[in-house]
Structure formats: C-alpha cells, structure tokens
C-alpha positions in Angstrom: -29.8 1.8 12.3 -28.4 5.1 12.2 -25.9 6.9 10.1 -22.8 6.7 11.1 -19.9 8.7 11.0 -20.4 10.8 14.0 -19.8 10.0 17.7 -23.2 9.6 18.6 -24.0 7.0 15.7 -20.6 5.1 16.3 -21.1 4.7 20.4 -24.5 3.8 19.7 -23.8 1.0 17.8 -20.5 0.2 20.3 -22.5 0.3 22.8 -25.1 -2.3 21.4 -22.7 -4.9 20.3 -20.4 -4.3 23.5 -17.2 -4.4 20.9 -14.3 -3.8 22.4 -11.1 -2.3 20.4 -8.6 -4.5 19.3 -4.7 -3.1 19.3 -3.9 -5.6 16.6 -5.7 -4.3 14.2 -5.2 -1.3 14.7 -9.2 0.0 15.1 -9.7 3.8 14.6 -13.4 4.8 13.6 -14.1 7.8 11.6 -16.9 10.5 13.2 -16.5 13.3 10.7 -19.0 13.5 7.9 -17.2 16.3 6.4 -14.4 14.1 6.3 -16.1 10.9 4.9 -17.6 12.6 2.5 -13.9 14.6 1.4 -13.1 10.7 1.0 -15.2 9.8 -1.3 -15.4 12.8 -3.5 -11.8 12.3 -4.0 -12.1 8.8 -5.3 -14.2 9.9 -7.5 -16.7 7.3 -6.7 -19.8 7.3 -8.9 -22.6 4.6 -9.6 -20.6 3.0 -12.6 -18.4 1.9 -9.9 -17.0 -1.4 -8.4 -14.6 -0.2 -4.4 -13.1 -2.8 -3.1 -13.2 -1.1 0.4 -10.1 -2.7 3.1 -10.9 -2.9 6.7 -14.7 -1.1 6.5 -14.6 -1.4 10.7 -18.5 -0.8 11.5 -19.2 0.2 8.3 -18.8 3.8 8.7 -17.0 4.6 5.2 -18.8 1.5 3.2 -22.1 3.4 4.3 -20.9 6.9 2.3 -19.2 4.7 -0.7 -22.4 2.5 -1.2 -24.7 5.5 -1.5 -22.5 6.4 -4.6 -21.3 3.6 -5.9 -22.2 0.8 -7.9 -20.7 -1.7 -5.9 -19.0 -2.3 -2.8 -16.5 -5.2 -1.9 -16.0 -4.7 1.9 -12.8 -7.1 2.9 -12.8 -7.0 6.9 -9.8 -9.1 8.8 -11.7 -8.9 12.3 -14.7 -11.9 13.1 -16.3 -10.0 15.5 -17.1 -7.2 13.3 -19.1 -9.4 11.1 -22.2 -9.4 12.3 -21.9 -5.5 13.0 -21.4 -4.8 9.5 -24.5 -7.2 8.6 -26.5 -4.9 10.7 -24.9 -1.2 9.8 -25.2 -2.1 6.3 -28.4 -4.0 6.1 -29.9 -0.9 4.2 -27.4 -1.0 1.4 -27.7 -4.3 -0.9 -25.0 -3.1 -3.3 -22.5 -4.0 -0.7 -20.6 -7.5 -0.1 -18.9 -8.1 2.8 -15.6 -10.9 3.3 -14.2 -11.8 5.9 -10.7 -12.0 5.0 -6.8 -10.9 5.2 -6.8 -8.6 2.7 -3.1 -9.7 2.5 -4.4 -13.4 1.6 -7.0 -11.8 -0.9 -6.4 -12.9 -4.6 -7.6 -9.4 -5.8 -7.2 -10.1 -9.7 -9.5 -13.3 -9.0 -11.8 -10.9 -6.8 -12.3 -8.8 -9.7 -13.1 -11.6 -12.5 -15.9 -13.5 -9.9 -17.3 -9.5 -8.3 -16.4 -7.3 -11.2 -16.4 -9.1 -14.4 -12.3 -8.1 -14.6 -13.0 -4.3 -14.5 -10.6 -2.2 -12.8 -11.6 -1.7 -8.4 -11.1 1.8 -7.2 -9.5 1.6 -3.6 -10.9 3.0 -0.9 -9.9 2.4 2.6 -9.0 4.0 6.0 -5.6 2.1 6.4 -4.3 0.5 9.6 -1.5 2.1 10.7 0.9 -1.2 11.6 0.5 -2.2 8.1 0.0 0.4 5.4 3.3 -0.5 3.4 2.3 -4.3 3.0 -1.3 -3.7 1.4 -0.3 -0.8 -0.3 2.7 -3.2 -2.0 0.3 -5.8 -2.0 -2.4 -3.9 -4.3 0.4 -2.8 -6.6 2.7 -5.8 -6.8 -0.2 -8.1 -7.9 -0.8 -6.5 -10.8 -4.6 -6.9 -10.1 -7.0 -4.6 -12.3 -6.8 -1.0 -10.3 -7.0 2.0 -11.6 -7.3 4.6 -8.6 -6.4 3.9 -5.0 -7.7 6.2 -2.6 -6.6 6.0 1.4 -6.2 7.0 4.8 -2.9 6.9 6.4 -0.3 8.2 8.6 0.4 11.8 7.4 4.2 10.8 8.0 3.5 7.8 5.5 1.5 10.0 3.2 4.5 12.4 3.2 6.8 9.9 2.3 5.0 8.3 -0.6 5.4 12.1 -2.1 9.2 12.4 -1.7 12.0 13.0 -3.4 15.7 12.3 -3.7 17.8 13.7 -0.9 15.2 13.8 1.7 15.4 11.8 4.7 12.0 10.3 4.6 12.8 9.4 1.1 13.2 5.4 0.8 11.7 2.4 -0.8 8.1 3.3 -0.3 8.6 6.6 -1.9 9.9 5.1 -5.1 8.1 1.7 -5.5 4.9 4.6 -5.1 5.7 6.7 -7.6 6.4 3.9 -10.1 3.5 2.4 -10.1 1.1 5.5 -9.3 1.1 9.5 -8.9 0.5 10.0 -5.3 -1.4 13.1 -4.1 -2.6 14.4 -0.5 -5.4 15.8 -0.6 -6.8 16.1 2.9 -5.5 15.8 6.7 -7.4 14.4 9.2 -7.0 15.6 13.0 -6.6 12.8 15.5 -9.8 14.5 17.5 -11.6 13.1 14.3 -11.4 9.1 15.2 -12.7 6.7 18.2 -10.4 6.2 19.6 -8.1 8.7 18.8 -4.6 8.2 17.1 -1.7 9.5 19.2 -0.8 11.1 15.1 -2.2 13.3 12.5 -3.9 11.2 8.9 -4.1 12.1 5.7 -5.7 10.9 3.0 -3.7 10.6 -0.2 -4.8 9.5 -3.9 -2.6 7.5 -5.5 -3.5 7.4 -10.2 -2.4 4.4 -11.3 -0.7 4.4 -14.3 -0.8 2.8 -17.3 2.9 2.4 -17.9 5.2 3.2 -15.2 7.2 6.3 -15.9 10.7 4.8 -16.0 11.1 1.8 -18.7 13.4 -1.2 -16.9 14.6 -4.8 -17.8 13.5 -6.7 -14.8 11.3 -5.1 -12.3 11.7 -7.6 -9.7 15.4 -6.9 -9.6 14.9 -3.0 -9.6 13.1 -3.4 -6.4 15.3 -5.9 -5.0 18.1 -3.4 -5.6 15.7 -0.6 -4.0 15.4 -2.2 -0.9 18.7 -3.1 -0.4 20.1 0.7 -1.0 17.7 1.8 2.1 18.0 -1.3 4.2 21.3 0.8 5.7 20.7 4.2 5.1 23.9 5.5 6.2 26.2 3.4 4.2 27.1 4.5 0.9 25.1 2.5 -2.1 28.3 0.4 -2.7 28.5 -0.4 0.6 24.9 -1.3 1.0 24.5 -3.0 -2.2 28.1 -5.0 -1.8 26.3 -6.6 1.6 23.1 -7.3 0.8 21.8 -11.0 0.7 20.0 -12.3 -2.5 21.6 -9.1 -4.5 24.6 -11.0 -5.5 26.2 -8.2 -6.8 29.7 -7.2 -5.7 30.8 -3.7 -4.6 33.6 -4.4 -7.7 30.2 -4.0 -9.6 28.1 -1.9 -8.0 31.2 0.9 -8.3 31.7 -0.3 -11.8 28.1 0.4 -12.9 28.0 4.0 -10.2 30.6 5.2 -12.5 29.5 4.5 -15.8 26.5 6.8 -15.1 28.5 9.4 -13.8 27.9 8.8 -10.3 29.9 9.4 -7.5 31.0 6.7 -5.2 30.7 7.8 -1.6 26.8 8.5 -3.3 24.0 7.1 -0.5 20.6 5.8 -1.5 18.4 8.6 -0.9 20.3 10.7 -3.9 18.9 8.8 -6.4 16.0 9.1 -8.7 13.9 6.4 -9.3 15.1 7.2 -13.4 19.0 6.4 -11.9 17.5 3.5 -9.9 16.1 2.2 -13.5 19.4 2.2 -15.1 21.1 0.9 -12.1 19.2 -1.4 -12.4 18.8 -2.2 -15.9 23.5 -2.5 -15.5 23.7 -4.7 -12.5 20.7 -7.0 -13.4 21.7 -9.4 -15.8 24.7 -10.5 -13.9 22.8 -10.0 -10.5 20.0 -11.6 -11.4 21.9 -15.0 -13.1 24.2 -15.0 -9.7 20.5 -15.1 -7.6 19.2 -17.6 -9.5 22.7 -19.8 -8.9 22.5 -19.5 -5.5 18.9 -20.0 -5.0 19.9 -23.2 -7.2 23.0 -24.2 -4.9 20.4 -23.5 -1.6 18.0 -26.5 -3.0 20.5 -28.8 -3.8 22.1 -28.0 -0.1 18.6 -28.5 1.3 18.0 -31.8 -0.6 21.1 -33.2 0.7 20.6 -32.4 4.4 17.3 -33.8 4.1 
C-alpha cells in the first residue's frame, strides 16, 4: 500500500477500489505532504496522544496522525470507504476505525470505552456543508477536548476569528471564541485536494479553554439569545430579539435591559461583544427563560389534548 497524500498514491488507490466521489459528503482528498504534515504539527500530536480524527476519507490524514500518535479514533460517515480504510491503514494498528455520523457519536462515552476519559485532540479535514454542526457538536457536548485542530473554508476559518462590527461576525464567531481561542495557522490552495474545491481552506486551531472567558447565568439561554440577534441581521437587536420564537422576551425588555448597559437602541447584533452578550444575557434570562419554559409547558398540554 502506498503512502498517501500525493496524487499518485490517492489515484492509485481510487483507481483500485473504483470509488467514485460522493457530493453529499462533501469528499475532498488531500495530496500535499507538506500540508499534512503542517496539520499535524499544529495539533501538536505526539505518542502520549488519543485523535479522534472526523471523516479520515482514504485514510490520507489518519496515516500522518498514527505515525505520531498514540491513538487514533477514525469516525467515517461513508460505507463504501470502509473497506478502503481497512486496507490504507492495515500498516498502522494504533488506529480504530467507526463507521458512524459523527453527529450521532456520543463523544464523552467514546472517550471513557477508547480513552479511559482523557481529553481527544481533534483532528479533521472538515466537510464543507457541515462545519458549523460538528464544530457545535464537539463543543456543546461538553465531551473531554482539549485542542481541536481543522480544515475548513478559509471564509469559515475567518469568521471563527471575528470581531464585533464586522460583517462576517455572527453566532459562529462568538459561540467559538467562548468556548476556545481560534487560530489560523495555515491556507490550503484548492490545487491541493482531489477533487478540487471551487474555494481556498485553512486550517485553524481552536485551545479549548478551561473556563470560558466571559462568566454567565445560563449558557443555554446566552446562545439562544445569540442566535436570535443574527437570525435577521439587518434588524436592530430589539427588533430581532422582540420576534424571535422560543426567546420569550419582549422588545419592552429587550430595550429595557439595552439601556441599562448603556446601549443604544437602534444597536444591531454584530456590535456586540460576546462580554455585552453575557450580560445581556445574564438581564433578560431569568424572565426569558421562566416565559420558555411556560410555553414549552402550554405546547404539551395543547399537544395532549389534540391527541
């Protein structure tokens, strides 16, 4: 079996399995070394160890992360790359491969039964038409991680690293930066992938960290409040907040609580820190969150009766 991670390694092994590219999952094979190996030096990887690696393809990345790590947890969504992987990585007995949705993956449980409960580090070359959901999904489930290394969009990278007043600052940007310190550290041309991407990649490094860097009273509310401040990006936040479904907070409120902290009215989303979103937040939340959990209440007992 040869190496892979150039174009003659990767058609090789195309060509012998007759695999043909699936839109779906949105399949782009690395055939850089330099690249692969830019990857893994920025993780950090060494023999002490456990990746959980997402979407290894042919195996091309899992090959450069199980010469240095300890371990490697290879979760792949696509059946007909099974048996591929069984053969590109036949060499390597450090690494496990599952054929999964990552997005179905308990990851917390993954670690206790692969990992004895130690923190993963992250390494994957993302599929484009659904960064945003496995990123939230590695953060929002609280799952021992401590460094989560990736390839994405360069547009997407970009964003993770934004700040107020920018216009590809948004939810992703701030639900990011609370849970980790995100970092580009390398691009990656299209000319770089088979097939190649009609856009540019980057790979970013996102530290976990311990504590996130803003304290708040109910985190599941802060990001309900998030989302619901982009999901109309040219209203102003009262606006936006006042019409959101689940919220239930009025724009009576959401002005009330805009100008106790000195903020101005007409203010949009995108002027906000995620420190303002925190105390936002922390004002609306009480009452916000009582009036959610009356309604979701009310929507049971409507259900119960019409059934």
């Amino acid at each position: 079996m040869p190496k892979l991670g150039t174009a003659a390694g990767t058609l090789e092994v195309l060509r012998k399995y007759d695999f043909h590219f699936q839109k779906k999952y949105g399949q782009n094979f690395l055939i850089d070394p330099n690249k692969l190996e830019a990857i893994v030096e920025a993780a950090g990887v060494g023999e002490e160890d456990c990746v959980l690696e997402i979407g290894p393809g042919i195996g091309t990345l899992t090959q450069y992360l199980a010469e240095r790590a300890g371990s490697v947890i290879a979760v792949e969504i696509d059946q007909a790359l099974i048996p591929i992987l069984s053969d590109t990585l036949s060499e390597y007995p450090n690494v496990t491969v599952i054929n999964e949705d990552i997005l179905k993956v308990d990851i917390a449980r993954l670690s206790r039964e692969k990992n004895a409960g130690r923190p993963f580090k992250v390494v994957a070359n993302l599929p484009y038409y659904i960064t945003t959901p496995i990123i939230m999904k590695l953060f929002e489930s609280h799952a021992p991680i401590d460094l989560i290394t990736i390839m994405v969009q360069t547009e997407v990278a970009k964003r993770m690293q934004e700040g107020p007043g920018s216009k590809e600052y948004g939810a992703l940007s701030l639900a990011v930066q609370y849970y980790s310190r995100p970092e580009i550290v390398a691009h990656v041309p299209a000319g770089c992938f088979i097939p190649a991407p009609k856009v540019g990649s980057s790979v970013i490094r996102l530290t976990r960290y311990e504590e996130p860097p803003v304290k708040v009273q109910d985190e599941a509310f802060l990001f309900r409040l998030i989302r619901a401040s982009f999901n109309q990006r040219r209203k102003t936040l009262i606006n936006g907040l006042g019409n959101a479904e689940g919220l239930a907070v009025t724009k009576a409120e959401a002005a009330e609580a805009l100008s106790t902290l000195g903020i101005p009215e007409n203010v949009r989303g995108e002027a906000l820190s995620l420190e303002q979103f925190a105390r936002l937040s922390d004002l609306l939340g009480k009452k916000g969150a009582a009036q959610y959990t009356q309604q979701c209440a009310q929507s049971d007992r409507q259900e119960e009766s019409e059934s």
